[in-house]
Each structure stands twice: as structure tokens, then as C-alpha cells.
PDB file of N, CA, C and O in Angstrom, chain B, residues numbered from 101:
ATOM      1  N   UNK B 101     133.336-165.504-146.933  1.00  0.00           N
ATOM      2  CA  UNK B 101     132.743-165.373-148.248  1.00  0.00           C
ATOM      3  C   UNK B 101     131.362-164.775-148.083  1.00  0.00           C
ATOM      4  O   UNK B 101     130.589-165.209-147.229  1.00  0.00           O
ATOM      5  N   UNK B 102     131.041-163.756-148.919  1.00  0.00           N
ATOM      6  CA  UNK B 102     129.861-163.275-148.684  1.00  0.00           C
ATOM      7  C   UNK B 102     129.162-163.008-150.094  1.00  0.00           C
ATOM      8  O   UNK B 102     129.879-162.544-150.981  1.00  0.00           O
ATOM      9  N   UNK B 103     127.664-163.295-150.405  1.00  0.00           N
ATOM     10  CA  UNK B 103     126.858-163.079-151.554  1.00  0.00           C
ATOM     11  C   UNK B 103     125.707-162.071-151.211  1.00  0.00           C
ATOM     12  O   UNK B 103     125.556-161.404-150.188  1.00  0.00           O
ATOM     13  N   UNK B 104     125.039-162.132-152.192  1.00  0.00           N
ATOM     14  CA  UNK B 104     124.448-161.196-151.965  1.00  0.00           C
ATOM     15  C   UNK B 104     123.073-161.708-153.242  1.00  0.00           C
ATOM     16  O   UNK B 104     123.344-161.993-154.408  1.00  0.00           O
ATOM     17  N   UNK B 105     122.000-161.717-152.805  1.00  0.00           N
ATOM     18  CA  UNK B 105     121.014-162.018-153.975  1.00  0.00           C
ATOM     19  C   UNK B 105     119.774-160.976-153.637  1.00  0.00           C
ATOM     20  O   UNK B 105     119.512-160.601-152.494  1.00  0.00           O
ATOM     21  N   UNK B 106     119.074-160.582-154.796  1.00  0.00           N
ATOM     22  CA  UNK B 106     118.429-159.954-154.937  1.00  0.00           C
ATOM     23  C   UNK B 106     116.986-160.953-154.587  1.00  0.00           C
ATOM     24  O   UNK B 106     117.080-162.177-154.669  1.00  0.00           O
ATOM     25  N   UNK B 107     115.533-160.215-154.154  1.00  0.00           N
ATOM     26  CA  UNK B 107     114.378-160.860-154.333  1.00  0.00           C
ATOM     27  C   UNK B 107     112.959-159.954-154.539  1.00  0.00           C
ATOM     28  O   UNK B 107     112.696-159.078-153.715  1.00  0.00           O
ATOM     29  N   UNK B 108     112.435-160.107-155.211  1.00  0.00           N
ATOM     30  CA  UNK B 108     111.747-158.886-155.842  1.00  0.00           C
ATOM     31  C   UNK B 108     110.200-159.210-155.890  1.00  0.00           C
ATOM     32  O   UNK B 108     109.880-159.670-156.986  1.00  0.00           O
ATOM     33  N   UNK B 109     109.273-159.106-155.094  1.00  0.00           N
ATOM     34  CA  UNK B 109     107.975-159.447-154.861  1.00  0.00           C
ATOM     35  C   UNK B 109     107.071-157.994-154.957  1.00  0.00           C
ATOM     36  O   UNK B 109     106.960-156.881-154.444  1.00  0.00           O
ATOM     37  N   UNK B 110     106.550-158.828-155.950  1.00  0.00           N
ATOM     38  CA  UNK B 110     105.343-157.741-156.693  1.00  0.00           C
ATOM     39  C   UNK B 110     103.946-158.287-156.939  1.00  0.00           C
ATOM     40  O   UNK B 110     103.953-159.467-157.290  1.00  0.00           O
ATOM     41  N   UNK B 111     102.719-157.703-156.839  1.00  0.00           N
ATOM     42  CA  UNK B 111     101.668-157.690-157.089  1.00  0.00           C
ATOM     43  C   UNK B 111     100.847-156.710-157.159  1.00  0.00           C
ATOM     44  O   UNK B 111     101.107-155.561-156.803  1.00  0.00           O
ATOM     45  N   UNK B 112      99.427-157.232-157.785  1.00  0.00           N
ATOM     46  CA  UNK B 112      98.818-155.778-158.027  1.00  0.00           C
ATOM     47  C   UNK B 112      96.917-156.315-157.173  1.00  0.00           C
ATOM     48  O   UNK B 112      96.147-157.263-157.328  1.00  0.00           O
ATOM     49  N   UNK B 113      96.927-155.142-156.378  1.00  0.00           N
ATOM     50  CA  UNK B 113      95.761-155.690-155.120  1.00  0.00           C
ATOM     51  C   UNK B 113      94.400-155.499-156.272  1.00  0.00           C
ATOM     52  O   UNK B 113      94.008-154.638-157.059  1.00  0.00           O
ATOM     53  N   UNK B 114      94.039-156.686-155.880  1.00  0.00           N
ATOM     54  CA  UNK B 114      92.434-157.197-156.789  1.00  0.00           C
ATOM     55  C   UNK B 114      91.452-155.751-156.608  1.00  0.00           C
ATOM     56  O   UNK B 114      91.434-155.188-155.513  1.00  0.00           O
ATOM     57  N   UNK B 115      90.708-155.252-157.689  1.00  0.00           N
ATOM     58  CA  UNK B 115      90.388-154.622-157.741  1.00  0.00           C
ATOM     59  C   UNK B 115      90.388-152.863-157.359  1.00  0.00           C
ATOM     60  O   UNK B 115      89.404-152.176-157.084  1.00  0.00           O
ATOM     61  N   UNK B 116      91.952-152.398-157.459  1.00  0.00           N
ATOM     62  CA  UNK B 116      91.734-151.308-157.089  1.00  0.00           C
ATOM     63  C   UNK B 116      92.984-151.216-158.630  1.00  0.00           C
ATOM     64  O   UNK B 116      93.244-152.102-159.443  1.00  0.00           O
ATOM     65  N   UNK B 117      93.569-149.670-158.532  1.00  0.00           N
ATOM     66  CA  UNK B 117      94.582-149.767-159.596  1.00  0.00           C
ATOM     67  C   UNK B 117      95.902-149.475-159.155  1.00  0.00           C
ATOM     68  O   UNK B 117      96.760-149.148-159.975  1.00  0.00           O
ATOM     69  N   UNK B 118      96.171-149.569-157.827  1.00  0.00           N
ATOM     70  CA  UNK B 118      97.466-149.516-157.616  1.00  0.00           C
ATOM     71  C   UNK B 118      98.267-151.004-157.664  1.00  0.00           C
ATOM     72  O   UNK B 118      97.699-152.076-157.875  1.00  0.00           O
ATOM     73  N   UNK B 119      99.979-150.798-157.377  1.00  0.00           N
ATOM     74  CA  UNK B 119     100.329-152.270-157.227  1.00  0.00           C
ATOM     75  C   UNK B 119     101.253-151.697-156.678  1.00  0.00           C
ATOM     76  O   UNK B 119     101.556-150.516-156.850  1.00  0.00           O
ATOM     77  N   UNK B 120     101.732-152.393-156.041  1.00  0.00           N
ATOM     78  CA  UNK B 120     102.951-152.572-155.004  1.00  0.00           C
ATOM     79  C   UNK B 120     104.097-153.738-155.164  1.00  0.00           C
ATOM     80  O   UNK B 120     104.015-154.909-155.534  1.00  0.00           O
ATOM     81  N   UNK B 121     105.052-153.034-154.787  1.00  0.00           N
ATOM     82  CA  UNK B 121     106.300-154.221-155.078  1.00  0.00           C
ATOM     83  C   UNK B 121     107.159-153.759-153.739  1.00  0.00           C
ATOM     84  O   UNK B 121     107.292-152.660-153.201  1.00  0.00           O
ATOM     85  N   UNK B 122     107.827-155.428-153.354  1.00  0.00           N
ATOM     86  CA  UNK B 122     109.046-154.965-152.673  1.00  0.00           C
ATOM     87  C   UNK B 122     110.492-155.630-152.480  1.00  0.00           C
ATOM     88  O   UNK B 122     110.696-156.827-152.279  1.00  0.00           O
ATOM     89  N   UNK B 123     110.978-155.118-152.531  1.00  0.00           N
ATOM     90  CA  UNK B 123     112.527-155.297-152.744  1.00  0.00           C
ATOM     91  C   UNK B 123     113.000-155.835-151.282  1.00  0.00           C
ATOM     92  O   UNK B 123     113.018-155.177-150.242  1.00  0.00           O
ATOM     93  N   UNK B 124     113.418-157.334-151.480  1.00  0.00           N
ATOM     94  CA  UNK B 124     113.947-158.038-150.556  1.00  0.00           C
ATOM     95  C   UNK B 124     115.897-158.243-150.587  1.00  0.00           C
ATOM     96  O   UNK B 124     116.255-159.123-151.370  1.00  0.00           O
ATOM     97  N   UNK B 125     116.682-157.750-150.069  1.00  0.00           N
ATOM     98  CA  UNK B 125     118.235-157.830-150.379  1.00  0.00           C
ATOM     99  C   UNK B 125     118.578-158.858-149.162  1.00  0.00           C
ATOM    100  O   UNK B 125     118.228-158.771-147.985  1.00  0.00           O
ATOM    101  N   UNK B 126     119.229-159.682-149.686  1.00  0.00           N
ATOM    102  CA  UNK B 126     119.595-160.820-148.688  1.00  0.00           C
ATOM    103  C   UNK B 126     121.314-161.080-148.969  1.00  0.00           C
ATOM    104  O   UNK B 126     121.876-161.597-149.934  1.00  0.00           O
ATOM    105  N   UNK B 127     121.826-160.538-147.803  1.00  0.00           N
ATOM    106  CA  UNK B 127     123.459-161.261-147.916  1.00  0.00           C
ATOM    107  C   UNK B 127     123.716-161.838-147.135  1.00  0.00           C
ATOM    108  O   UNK B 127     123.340-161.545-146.000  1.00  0.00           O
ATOM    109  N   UNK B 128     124.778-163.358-147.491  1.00  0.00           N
ATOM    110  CA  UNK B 128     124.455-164.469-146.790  1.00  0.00           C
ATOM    111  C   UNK B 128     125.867-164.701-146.934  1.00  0.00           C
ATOM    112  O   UNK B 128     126.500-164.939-147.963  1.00  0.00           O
ATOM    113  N   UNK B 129     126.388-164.561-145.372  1.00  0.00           N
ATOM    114  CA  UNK B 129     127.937-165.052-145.489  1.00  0.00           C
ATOM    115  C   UNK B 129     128.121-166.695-144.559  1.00  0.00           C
ATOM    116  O   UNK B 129     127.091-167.135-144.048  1.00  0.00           O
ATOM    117  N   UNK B 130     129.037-167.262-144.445  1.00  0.00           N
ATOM    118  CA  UNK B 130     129.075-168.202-144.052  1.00  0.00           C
ATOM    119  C   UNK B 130     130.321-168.255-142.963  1.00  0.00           C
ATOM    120  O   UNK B 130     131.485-168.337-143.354  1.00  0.00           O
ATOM    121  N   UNK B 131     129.909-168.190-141.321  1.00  0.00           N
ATOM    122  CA  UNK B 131     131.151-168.059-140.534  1.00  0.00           C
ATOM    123  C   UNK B 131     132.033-169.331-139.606  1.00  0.00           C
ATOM    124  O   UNK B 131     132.960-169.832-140.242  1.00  0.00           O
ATOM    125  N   UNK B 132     131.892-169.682-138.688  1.00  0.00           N
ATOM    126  CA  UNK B 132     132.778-170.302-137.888  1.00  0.00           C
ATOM    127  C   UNK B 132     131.946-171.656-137.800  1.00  0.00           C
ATOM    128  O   UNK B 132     130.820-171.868-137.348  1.00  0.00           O
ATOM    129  N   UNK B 133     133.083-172.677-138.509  1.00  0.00           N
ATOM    130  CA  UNK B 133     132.962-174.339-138.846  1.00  0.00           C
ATOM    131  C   UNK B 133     132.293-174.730-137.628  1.00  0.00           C
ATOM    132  O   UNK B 133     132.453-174.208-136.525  1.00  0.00           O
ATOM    133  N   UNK B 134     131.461-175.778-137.946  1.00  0.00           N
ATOM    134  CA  UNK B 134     130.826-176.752-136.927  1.00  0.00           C
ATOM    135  C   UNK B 134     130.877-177.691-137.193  1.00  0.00           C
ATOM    136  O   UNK B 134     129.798-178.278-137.264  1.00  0.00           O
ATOM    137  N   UNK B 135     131.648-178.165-137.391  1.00  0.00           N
ATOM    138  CA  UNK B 135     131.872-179.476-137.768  1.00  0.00           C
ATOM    139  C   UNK B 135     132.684-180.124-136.555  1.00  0.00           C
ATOM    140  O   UNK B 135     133.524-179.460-135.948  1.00  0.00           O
ATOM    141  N   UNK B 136     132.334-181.736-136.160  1.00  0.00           N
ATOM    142  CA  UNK B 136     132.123-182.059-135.286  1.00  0.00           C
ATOM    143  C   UNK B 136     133.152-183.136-135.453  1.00  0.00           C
ATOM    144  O   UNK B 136     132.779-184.220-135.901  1.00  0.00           O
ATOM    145  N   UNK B 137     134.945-182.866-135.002  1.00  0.00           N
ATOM    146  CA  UNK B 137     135.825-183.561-135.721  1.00  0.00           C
ATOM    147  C   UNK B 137     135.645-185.246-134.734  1.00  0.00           C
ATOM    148  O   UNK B 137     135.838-186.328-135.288  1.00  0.00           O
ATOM    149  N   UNK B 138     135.302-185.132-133.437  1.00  0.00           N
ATOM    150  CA  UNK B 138     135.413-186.091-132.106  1.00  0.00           C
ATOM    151  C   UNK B 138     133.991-186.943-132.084  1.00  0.00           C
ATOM    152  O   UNK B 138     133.870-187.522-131.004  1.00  0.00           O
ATOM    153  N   UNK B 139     132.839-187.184-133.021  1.00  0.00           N
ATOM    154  CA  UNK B 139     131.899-187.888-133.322  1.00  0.00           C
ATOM    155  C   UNK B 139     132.170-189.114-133.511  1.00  0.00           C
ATOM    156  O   UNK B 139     131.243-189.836-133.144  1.00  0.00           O
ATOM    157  N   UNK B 140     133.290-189.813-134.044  1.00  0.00           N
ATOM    158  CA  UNK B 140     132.999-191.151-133.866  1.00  0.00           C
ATOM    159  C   UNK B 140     133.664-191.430-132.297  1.00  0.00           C
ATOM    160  O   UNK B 140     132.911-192.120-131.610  1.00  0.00           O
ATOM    161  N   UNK B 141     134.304-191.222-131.953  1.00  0.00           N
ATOM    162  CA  UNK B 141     134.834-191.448-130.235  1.00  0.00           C
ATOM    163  C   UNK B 141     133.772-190.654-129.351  1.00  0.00           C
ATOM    164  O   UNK B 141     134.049-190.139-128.268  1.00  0.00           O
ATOM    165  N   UNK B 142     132.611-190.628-129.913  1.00  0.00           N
ATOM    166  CA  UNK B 142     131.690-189.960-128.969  1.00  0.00           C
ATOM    167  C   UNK B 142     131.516-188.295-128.075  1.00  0.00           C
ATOM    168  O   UNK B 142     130.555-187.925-127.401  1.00  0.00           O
ATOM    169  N   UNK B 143     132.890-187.489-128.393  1.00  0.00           N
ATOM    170  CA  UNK B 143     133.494-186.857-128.162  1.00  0.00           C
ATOM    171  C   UNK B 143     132.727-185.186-128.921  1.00  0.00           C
ATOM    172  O   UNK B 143     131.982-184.940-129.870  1.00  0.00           O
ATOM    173  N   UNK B 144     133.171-184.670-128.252  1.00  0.00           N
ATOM    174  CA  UNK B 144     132.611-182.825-129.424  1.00  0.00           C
ATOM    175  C   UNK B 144     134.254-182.073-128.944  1.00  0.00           C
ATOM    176  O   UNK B 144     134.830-181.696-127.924  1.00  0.00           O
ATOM    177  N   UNK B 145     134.589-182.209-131.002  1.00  0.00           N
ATOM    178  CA  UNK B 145     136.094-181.149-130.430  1.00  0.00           C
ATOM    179  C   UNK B 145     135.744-180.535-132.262  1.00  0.00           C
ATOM    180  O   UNK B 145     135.320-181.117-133.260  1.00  0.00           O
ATOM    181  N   UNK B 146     136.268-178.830-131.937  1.00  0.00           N
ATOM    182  CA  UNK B 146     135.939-177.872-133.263  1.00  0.00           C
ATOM    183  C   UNK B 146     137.415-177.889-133.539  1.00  0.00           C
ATOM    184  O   UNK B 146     138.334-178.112-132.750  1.00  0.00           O
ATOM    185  N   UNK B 147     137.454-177.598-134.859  1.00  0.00           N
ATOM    186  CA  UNK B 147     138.543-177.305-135.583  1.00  0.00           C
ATOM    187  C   UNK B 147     139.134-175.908-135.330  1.00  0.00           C
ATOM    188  O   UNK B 147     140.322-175.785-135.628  1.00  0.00           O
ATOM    189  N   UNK B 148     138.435-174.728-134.778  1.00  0.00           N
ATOM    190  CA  UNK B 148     138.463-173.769-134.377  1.00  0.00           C
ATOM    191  C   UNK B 148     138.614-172.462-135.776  1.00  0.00           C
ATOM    192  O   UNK B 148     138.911-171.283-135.586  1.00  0.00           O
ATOM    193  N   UNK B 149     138.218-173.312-137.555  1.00  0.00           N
ATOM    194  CA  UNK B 149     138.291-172.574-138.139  1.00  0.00           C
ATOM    195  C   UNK B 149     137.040-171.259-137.841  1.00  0.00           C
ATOM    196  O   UNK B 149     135.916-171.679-137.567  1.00  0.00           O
ATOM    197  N   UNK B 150     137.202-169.962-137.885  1.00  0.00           N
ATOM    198  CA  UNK B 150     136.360-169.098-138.252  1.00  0.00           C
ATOM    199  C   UNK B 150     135.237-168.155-139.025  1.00  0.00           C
ATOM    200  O   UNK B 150     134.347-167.377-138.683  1.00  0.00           O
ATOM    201  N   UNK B 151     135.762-168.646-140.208  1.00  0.00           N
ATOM    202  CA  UNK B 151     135.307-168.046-140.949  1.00  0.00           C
ATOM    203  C   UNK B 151     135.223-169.012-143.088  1.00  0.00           C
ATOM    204  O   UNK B 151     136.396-169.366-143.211  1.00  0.00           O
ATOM    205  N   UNK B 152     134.682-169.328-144.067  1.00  0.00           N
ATOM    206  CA  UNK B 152     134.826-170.038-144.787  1.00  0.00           C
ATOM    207  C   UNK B 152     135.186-169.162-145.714  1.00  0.00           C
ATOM    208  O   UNK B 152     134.540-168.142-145.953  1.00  0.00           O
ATOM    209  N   UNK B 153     136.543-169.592-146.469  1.00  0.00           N
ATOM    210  CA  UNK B 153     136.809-169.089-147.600  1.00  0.00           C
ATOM    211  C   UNK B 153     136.878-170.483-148.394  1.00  0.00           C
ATOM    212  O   UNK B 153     137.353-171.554-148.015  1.00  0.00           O
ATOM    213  N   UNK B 154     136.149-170.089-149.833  1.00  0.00           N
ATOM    214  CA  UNK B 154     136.139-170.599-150.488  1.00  0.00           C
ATOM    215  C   UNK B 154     137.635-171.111-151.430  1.00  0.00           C
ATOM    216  O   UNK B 154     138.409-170.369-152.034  1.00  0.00           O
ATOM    217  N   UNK B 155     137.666-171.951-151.354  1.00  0.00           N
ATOM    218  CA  UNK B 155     139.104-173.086-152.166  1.00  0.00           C
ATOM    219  C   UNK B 155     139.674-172.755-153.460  1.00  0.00           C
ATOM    220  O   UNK B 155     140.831-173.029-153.782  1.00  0.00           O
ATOM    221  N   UNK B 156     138.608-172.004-154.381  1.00  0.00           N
ATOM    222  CA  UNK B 156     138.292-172.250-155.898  1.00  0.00           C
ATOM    223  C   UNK B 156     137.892-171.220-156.411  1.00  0.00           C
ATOM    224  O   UNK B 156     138.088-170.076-156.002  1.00  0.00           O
ATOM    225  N   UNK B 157     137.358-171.524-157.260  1.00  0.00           N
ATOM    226  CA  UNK B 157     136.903-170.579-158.484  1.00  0.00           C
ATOM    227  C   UNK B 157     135.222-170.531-157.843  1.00  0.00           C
ATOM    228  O   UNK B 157     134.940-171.202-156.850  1.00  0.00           O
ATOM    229  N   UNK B 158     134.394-169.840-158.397  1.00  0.00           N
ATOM    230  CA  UNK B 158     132.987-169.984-158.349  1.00  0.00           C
ATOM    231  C   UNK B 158     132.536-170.969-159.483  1.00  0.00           C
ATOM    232  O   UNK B 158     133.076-171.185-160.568  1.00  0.00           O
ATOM    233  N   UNK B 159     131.554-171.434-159.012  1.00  0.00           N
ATOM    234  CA  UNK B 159     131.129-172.721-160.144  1.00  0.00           C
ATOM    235  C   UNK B 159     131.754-173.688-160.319  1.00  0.00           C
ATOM    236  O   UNK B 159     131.364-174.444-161.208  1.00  0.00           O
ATOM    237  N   UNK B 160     133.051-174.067-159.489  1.00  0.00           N
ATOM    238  CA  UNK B 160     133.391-175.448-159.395  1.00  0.00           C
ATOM    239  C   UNK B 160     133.167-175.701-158.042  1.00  0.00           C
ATOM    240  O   UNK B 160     132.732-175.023-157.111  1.00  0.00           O
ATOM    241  N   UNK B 161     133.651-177.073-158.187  1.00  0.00           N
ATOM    242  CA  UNK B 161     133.814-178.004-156.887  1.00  0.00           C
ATOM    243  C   UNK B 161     134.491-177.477-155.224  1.00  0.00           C
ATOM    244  O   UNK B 161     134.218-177.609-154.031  1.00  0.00           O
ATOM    245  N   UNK B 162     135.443-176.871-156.033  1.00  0.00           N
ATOM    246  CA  UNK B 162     136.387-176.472-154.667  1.00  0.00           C
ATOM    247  C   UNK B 162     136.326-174.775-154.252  1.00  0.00           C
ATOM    248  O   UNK B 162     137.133-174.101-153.610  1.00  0.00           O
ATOM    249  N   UNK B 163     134.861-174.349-154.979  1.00  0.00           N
ATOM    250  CA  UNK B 163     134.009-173.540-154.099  1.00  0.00           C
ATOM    251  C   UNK B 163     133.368-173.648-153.149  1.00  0.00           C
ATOM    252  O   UNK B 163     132.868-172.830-152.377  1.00  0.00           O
ATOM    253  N   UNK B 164     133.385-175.173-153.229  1.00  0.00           N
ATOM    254  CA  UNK B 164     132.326-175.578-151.613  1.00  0.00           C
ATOM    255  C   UNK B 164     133.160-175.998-150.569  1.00  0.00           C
ATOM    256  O   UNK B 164     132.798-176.306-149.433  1.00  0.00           O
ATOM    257  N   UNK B 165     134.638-175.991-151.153  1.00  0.00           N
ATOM    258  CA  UNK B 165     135.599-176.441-149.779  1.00  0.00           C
ATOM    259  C   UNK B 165     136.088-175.255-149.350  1.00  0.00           C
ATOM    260  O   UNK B 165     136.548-174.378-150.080  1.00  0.00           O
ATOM    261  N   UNK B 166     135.988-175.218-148.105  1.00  0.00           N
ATOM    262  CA  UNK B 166     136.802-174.258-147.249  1.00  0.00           C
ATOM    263  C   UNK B 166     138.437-174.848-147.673  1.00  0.00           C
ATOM    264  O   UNK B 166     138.884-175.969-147.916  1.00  0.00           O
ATOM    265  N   UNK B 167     139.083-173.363-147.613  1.00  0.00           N
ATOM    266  CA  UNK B 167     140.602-173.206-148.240  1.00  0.00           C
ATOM    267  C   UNK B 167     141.133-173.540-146.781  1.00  0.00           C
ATOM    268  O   UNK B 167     142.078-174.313-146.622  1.00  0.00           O
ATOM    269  N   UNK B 168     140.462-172.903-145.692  1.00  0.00           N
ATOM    270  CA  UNK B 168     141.347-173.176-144.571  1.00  0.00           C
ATOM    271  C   UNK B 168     141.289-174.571-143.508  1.00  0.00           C
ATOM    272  O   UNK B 168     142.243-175.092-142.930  1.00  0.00           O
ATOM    273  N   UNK B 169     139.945-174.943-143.471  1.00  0.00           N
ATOM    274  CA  UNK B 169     139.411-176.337-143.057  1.00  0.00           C
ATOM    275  C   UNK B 169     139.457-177.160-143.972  1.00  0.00           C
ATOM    276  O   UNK B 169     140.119-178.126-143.594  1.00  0.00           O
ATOM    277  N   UNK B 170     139.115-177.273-144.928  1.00  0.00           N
ATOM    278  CA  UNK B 170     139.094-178.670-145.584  1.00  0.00           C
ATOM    279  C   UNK B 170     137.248-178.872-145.635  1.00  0.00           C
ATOM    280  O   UNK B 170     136.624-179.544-146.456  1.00  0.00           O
ATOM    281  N   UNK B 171     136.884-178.353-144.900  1.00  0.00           N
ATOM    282  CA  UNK B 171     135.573-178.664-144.913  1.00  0.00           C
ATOM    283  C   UNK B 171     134.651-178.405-145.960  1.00  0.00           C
ATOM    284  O   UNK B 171     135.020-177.783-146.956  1.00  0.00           O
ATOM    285  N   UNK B 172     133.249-178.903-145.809  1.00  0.00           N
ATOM    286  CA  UNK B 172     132.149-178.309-147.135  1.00  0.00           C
ATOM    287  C   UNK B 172     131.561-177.616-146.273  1.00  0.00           C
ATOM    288  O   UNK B 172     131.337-177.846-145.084  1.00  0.00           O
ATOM    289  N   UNK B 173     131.137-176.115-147.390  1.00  0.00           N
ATOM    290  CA  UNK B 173     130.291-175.068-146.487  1.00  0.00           C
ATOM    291  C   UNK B 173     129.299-175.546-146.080  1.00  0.00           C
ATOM    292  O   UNK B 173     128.903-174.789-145.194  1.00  0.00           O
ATOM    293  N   UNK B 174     128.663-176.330-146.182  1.00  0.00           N
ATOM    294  CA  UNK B 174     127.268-176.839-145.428  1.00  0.00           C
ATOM    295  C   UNK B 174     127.846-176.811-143.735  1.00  0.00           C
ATOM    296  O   UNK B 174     127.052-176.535-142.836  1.00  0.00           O
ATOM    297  N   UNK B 175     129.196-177.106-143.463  1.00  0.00           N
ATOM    298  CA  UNK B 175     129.360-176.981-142.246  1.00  0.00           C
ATOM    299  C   UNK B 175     129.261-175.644-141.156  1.00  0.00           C
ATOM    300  O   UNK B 175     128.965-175.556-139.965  1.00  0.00           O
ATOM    301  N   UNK B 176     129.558-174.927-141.925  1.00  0.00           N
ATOM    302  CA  UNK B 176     130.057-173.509-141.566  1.00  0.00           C
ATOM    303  C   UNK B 176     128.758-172.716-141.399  1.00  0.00           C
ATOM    304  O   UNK B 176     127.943-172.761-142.320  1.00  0.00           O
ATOM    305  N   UNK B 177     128.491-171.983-140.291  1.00  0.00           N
ATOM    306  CA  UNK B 177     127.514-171.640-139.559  1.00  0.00           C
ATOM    307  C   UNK B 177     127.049-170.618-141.253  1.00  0.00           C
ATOM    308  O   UNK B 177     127.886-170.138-142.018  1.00  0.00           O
ATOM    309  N   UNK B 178     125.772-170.555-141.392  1.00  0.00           N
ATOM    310  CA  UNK B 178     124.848-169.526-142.595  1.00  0.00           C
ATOM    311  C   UNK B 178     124.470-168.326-141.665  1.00  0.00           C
ATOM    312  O   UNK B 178     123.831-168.440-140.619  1.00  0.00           O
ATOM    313  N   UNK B 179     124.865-167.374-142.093  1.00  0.00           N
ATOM    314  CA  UNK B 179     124.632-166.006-141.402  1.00  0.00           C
ATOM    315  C   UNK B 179     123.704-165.312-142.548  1.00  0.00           C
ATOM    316  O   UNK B 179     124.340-165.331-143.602  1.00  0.00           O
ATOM    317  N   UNK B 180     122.505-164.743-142.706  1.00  0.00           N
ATOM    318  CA  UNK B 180     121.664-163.812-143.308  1.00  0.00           C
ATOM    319  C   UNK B 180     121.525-162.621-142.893  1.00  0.00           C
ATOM    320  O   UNK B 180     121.649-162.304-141.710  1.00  0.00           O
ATOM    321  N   UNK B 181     121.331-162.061-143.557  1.00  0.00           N
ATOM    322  CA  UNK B 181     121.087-160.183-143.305  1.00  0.00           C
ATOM    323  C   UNK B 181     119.926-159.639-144.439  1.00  0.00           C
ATOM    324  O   UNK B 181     120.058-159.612-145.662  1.00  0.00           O
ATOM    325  N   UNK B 182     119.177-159.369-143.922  1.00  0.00           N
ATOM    326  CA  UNK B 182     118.039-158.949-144.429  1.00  0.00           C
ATOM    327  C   UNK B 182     117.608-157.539-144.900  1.00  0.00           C
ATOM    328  O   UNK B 182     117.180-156.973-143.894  1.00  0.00           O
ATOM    329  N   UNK B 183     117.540-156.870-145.765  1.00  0.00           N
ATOM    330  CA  UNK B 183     117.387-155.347-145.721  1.00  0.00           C
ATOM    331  C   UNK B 183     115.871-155.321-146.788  1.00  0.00           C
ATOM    332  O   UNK B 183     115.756-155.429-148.009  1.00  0.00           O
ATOM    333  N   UNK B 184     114.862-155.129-145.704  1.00  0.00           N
ATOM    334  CA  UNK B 184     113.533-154.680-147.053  1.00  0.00           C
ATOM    335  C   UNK B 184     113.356-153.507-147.499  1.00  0.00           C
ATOM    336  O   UNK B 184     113.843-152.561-146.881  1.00  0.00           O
ATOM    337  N   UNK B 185     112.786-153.351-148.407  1.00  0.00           N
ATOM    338  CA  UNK B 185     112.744-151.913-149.537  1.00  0.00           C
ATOM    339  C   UNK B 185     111.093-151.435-150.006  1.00  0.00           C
ATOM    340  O   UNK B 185     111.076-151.195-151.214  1.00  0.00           O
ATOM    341  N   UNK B 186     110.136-151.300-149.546  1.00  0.00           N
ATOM    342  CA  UNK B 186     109.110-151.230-150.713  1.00  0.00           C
ATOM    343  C   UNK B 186     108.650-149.739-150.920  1.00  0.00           C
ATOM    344  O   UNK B 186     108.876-148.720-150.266  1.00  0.00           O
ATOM    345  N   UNK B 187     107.967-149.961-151.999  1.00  0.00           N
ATOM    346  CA  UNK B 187     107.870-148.816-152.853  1.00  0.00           C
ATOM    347  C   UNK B 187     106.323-148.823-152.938  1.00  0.00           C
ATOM    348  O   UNK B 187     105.737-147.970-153.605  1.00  0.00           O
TER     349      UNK B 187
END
């Protein structure tokens, strides 16, 4: 699953008359589960899912479950990508 949000930082420098802005693009996919199934037996064993697809619709509940783990994306490694822009 991958998003994509916009971030847009602007100001104008004290006393002169220019201003500057810049365009921050951030896409943020979510990849291979970490979730830690062997924690109560003291143990570390992965589910070996890869990648999180979302369960659901957007804006419900079973957007946050992985369709293929069972898991909540909080588990699933956050990958960012950064692209700056200014003008």
C-alpha cells in the first residue's frame, strides 16, 4: 500500500521582499511484517509476510489490517521517500 501526501512550507524572509516556498512530497509505503509471533515463549519467529495490503476500504477499520497477515500496519516496517521541490 502506498500514499502519498503533500507538504508545503512557505515564508517570507523579514525584511527584504522576496519569499520562498518549498514543496515537500512524501510517499510512505508500508513493507515486510515485524511482528514478533514467538514473544511469549521467549523466542523471535516472522510470519514471513512481505509487504501490507490493506483488508478494507479506506476509512474503516480493516484498513489497518493487513489482508494477508492479519496484522495492524503499525507492524509492518514504514518506508518514506522524500522528493524536495523549491521555488
Amino acid at each position: 500500500m502506498k500514499k502519498c501526501e503533500a507538504v508545503i512550507k512557505g515564508g517570507k524572509e523579514q525584511g527584504k521582499g522576496s519569499s520562498s516556498s518549498s514543496v515537500s512530497l512524501k510517499s510512505v509505503s508500508y513493507g515486510q511484517c515485524q511482528k514478533n509471533h514467538a514473544a511469549k515463549s521467549g523466542g523471535y519467529a516472522l510470519d514471513g509476510c512481505r509487504e501490507f495490503m490493506a483488508g478494507g476500504e479506506e476509512g474503516t477499520r480493516d484498513a489497518l489490517k493487513c489482508a494477508a497477515c492479519g496484522c495492524h500496519r503499525n507492524f509492518h516496517r514504514r518506508e518514506v521517500d522524500e522528493a524536495d521541490q523549491s521555488s
